[in-house]
N, CA, C and O atoms as CSV, one atom per row, in Angstrom:
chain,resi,resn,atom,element,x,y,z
A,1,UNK,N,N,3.549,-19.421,-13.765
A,1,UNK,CA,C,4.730,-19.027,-13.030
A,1,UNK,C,C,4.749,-17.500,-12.911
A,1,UNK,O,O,4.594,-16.881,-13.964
A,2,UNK,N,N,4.874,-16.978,-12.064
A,2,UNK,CA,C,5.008,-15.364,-11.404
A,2,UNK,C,C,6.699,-15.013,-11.868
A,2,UNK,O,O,7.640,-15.786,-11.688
A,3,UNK,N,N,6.775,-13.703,-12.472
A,3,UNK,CA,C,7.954,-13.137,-12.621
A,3,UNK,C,C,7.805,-11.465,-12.378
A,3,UNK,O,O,6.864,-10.713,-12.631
A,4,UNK,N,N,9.001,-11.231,-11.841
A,4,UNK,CA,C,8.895,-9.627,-11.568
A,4,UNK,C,C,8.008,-9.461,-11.022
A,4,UNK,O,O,7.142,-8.686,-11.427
A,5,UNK,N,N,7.894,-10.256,-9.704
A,5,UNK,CA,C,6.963,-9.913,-8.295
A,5,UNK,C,C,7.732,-8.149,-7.605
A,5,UNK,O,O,8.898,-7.826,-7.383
A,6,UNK,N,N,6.573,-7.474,-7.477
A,6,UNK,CA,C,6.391,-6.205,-6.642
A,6,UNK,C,C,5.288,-5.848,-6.152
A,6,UNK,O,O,4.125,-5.665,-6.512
A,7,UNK,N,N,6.311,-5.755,-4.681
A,7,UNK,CA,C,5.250,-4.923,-3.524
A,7,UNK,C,C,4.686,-4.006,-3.376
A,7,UNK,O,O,3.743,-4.743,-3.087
A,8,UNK,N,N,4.343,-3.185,-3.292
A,8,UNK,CA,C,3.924,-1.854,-2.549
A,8,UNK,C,C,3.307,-1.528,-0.918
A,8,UNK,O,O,2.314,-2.114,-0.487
A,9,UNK,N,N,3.899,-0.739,-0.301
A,9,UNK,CA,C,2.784,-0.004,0.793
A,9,UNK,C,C,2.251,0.942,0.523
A,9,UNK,O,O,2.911,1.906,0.133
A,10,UNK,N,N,0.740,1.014,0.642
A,10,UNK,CA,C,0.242,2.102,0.222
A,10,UNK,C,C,-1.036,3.037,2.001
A,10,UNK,O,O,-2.046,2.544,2.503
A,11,UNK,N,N,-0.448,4.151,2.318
A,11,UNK,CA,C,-1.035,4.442,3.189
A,11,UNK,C,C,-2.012,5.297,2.439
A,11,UNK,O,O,-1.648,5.770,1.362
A,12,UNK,N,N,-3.720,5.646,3.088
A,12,UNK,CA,C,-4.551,6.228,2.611
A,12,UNK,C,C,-4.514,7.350,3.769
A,12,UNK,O,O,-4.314,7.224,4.977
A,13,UNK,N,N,-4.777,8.488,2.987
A,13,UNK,CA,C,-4.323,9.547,3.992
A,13,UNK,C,C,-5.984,10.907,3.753
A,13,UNK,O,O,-6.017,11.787,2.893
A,14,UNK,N,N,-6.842,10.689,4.552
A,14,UNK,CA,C,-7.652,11.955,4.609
A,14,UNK,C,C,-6.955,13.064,4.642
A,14,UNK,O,O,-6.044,13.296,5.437
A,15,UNK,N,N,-7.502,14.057,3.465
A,15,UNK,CA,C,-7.008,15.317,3.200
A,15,UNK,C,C,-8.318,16.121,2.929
A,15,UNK,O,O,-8.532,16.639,1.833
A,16,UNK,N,N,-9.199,16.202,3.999
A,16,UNK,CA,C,-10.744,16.648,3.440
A,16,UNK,C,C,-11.746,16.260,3.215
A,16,UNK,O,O,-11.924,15.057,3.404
A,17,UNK,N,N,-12.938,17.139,2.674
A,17,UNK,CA,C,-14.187,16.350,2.549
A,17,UNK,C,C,-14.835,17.146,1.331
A,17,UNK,O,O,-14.726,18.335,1.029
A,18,UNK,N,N,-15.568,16.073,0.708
A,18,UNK,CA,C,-15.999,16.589,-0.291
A,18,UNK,C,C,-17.339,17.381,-0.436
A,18,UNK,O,O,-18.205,17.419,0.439
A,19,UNK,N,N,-17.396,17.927,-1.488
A,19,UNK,CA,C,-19.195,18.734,-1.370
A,19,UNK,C,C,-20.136,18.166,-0.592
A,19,UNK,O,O,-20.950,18.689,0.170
A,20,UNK,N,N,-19.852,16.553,-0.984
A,20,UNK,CA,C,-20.827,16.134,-0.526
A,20,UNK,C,C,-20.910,15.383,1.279
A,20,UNK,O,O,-21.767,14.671,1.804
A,21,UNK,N,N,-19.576,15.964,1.815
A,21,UNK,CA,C,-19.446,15.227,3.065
A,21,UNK,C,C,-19.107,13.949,3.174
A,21,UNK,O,O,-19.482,13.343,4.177
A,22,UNK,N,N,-18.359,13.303,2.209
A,22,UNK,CA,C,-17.563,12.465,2.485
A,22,UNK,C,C,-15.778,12.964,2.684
A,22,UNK,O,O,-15.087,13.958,2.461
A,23,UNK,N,N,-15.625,11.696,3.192
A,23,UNK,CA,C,-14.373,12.172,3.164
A,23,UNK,C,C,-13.059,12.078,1.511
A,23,UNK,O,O,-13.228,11.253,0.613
A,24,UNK,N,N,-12.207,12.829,1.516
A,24,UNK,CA,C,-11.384,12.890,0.085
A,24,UNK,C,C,-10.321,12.556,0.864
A,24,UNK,O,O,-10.166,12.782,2.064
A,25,UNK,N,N,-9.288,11.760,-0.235
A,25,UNK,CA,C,-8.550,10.756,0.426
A,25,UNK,C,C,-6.975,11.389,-0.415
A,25,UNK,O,O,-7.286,12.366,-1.095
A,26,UNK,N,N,-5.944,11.178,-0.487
A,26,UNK,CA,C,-4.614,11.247,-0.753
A,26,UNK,C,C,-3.967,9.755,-0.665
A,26,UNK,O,O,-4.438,8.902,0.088
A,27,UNK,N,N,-3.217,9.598,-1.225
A,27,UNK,CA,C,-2.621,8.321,-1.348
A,27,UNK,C,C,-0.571,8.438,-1.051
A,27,UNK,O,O,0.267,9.157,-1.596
A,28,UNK,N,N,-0.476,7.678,-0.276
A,28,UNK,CA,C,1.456,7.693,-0.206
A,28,UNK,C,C,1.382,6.135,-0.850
A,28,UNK,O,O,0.743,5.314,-0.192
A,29,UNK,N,N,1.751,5.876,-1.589
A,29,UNK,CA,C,2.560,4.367,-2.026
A,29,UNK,C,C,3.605,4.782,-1.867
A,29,UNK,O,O,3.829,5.983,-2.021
A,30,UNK,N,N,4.852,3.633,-1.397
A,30,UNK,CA,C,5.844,3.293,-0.948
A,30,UNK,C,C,6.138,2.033,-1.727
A,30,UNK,O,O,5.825,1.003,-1.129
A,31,UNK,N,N,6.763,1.854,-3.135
A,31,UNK,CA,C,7.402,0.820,-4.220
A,31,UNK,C,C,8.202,-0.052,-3.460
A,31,UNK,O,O,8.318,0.231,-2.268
A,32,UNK,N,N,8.765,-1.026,-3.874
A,32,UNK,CA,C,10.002,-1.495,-3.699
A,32,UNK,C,C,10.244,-1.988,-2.526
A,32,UNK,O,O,11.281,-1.831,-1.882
A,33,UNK,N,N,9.036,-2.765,-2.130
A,33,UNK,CA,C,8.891,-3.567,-0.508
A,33,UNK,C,C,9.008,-4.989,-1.139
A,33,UNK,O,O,8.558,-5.409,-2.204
A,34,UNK,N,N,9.753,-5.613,-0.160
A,34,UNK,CA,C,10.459,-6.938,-0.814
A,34,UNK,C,C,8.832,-7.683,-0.532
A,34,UNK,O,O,7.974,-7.343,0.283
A,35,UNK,N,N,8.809,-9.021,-1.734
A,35,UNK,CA,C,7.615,-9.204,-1.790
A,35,UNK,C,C,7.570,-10.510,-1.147
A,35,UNK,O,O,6.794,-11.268,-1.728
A,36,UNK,N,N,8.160,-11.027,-0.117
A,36,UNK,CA,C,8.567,-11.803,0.627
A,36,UNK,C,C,7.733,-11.212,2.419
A,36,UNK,O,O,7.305,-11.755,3.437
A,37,UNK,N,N,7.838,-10.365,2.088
A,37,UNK,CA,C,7.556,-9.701,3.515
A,37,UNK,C,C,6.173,-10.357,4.231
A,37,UNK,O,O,5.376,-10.749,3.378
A,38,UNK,N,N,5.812,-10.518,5.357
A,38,UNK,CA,C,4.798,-10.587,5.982
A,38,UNK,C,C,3.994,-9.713,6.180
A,38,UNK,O,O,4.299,-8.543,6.414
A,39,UNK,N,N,2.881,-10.146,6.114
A,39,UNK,CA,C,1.461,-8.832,6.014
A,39,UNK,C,C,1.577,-8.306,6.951
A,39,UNK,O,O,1.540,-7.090,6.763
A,40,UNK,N,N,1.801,-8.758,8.639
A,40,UNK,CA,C,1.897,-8.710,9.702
A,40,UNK,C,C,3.132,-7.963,9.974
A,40,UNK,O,O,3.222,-7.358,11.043
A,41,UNK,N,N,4.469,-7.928,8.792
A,41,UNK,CA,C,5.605,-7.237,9.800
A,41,UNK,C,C,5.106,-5.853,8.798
A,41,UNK,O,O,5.070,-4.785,9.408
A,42,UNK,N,N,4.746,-5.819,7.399
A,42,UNK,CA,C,4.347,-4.809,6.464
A,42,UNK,C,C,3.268,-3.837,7.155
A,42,UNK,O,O,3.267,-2.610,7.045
A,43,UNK,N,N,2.210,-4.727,7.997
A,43,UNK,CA,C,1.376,-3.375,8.825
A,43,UNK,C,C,1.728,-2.823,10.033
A,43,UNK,O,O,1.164,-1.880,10.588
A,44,UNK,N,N,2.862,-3.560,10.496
A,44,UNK,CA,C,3.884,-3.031,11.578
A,44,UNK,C,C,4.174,-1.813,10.839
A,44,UNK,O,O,3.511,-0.788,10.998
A,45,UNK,N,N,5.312,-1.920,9.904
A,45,UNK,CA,C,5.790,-0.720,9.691
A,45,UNK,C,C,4.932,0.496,8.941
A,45,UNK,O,O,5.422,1.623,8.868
A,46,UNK,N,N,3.767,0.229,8.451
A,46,UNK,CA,C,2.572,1.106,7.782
A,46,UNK,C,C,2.593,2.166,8.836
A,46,UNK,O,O,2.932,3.340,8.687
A,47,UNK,N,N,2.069,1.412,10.216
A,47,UNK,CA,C,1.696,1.985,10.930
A,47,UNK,C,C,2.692,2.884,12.053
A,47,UNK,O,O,2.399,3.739,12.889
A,48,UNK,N,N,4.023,2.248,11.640
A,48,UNK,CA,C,5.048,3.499,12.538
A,48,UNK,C,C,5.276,4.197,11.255
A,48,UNK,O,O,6.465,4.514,11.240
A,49,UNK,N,N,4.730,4.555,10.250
A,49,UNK,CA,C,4.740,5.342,9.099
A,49,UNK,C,C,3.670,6.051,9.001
A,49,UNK,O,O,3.735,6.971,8.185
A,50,UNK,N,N,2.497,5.895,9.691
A,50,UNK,CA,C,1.286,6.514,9.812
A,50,UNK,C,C,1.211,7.626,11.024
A,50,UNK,O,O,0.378,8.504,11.251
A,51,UNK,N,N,2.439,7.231,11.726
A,51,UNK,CA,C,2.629,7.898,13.090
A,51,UNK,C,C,2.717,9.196,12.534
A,51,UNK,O,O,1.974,10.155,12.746
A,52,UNK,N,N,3.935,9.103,11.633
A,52,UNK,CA,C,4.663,10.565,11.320
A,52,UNK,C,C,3.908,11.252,9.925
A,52,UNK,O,O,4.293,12.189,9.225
A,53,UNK,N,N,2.861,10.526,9.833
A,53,UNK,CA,C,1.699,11.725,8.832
A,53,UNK,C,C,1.117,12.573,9.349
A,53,UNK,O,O,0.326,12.281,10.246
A,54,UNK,N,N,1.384,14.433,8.808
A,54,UNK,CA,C,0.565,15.150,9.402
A,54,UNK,C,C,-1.240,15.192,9.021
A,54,UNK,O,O,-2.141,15.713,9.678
A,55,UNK,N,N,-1.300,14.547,7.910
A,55,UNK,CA,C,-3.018,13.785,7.712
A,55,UNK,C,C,-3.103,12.564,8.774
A,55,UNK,O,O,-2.227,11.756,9.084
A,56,UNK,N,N,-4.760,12.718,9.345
A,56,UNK,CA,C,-5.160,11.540,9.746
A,56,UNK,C,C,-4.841,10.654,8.579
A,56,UNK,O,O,-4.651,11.170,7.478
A,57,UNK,N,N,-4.739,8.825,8.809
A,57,UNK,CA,C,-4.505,8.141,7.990
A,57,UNK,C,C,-5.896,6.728,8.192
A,57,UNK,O,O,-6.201,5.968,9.110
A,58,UNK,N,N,-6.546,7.031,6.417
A,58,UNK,CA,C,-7.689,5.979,6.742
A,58,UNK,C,C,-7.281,4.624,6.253
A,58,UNK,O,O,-8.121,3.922,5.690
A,59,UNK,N,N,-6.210,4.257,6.404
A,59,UNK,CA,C,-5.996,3.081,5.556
A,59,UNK,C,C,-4.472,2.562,5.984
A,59,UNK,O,O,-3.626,3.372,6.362
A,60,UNK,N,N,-4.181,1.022,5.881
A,60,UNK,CA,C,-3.128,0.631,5.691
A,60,UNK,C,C,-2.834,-0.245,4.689
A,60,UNK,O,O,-2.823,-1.360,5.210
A,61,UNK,N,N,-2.467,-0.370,2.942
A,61,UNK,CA,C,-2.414,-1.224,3.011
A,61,UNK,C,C,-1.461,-1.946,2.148
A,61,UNK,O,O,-0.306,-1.590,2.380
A,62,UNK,N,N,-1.586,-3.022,1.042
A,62,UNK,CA,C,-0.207,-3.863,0.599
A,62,UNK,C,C,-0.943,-4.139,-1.053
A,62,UNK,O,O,-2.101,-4.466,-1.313
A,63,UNK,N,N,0.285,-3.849,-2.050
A,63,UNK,CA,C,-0.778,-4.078,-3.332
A,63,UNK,C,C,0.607,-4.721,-3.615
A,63,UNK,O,O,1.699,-4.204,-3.381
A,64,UNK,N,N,0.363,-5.970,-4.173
A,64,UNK,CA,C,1.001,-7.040,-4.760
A,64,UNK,C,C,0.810,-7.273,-6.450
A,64,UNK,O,O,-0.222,-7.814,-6.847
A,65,UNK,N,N,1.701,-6.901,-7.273
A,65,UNK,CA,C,1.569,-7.495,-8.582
A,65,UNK,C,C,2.886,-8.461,-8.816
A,65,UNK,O,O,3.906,-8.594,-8.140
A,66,UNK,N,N,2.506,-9.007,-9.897
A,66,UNK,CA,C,3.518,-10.018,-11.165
A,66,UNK,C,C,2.564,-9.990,-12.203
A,66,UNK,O,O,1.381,-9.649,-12.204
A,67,UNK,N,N,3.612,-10.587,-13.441
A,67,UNK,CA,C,3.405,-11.143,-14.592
A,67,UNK,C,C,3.169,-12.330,-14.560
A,67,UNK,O,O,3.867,-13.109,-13.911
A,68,UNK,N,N,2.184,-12.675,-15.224
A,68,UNK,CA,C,2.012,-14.477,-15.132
A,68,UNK,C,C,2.843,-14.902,-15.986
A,68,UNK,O,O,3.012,-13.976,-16.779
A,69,UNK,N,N,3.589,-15.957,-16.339
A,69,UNK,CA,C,3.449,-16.277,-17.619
A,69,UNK,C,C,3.883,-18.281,-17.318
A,69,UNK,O,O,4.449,-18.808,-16.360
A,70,UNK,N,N,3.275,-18.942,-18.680
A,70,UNK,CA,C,3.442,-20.250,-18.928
A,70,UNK,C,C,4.699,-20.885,-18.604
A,70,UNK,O,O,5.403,-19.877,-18.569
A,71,UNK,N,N,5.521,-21.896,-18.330
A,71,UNK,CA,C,6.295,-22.573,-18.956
A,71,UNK,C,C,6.389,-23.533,-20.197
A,71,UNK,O,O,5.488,-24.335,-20.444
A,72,UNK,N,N,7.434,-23.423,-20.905
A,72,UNK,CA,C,6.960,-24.106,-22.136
A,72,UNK,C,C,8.348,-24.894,-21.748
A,72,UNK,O,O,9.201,-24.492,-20.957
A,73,UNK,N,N,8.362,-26.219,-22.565
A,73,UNK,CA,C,8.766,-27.632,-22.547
A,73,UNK,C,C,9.953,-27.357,-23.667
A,73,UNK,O,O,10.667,-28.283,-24.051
């Protein structure tokens, strides 16, 4: 059984490149996205959230945790 389900949005945001010519990344997580939501309405709004980053943005995406735990009788 799942308890204390939480969402996150997390946009990946290029901020540079490294020695070696890759790119270096920055992270925005956004907590407290109901965990009910659709992947589909969640990358809707990523992405009118990606609008208003002054970094290009390499990423959209959704990190889901809970606690497992048993039921007991």
């Amino acid at each position: 059984m799942r308890h204390e389900q939480k969402t996150t949005l997390k946009i990946t945001r290029i901020v540079g490149t490294t020695s070696n010519g890759k790119d270096s990344y920055s992270y925005l997580n956004l907590p407290h996205v109901n965990p009910e939501i659709a992947d589909d309405d969640l990358l809707e709004i990523g992405t009118m959230l990606a609008k208003l980053q002054a970094l290009p943005v390499a990423s959209i995406g959704r990190t889901d945790a809970c606690l497992l735990a048993q039921e007991h009788d």
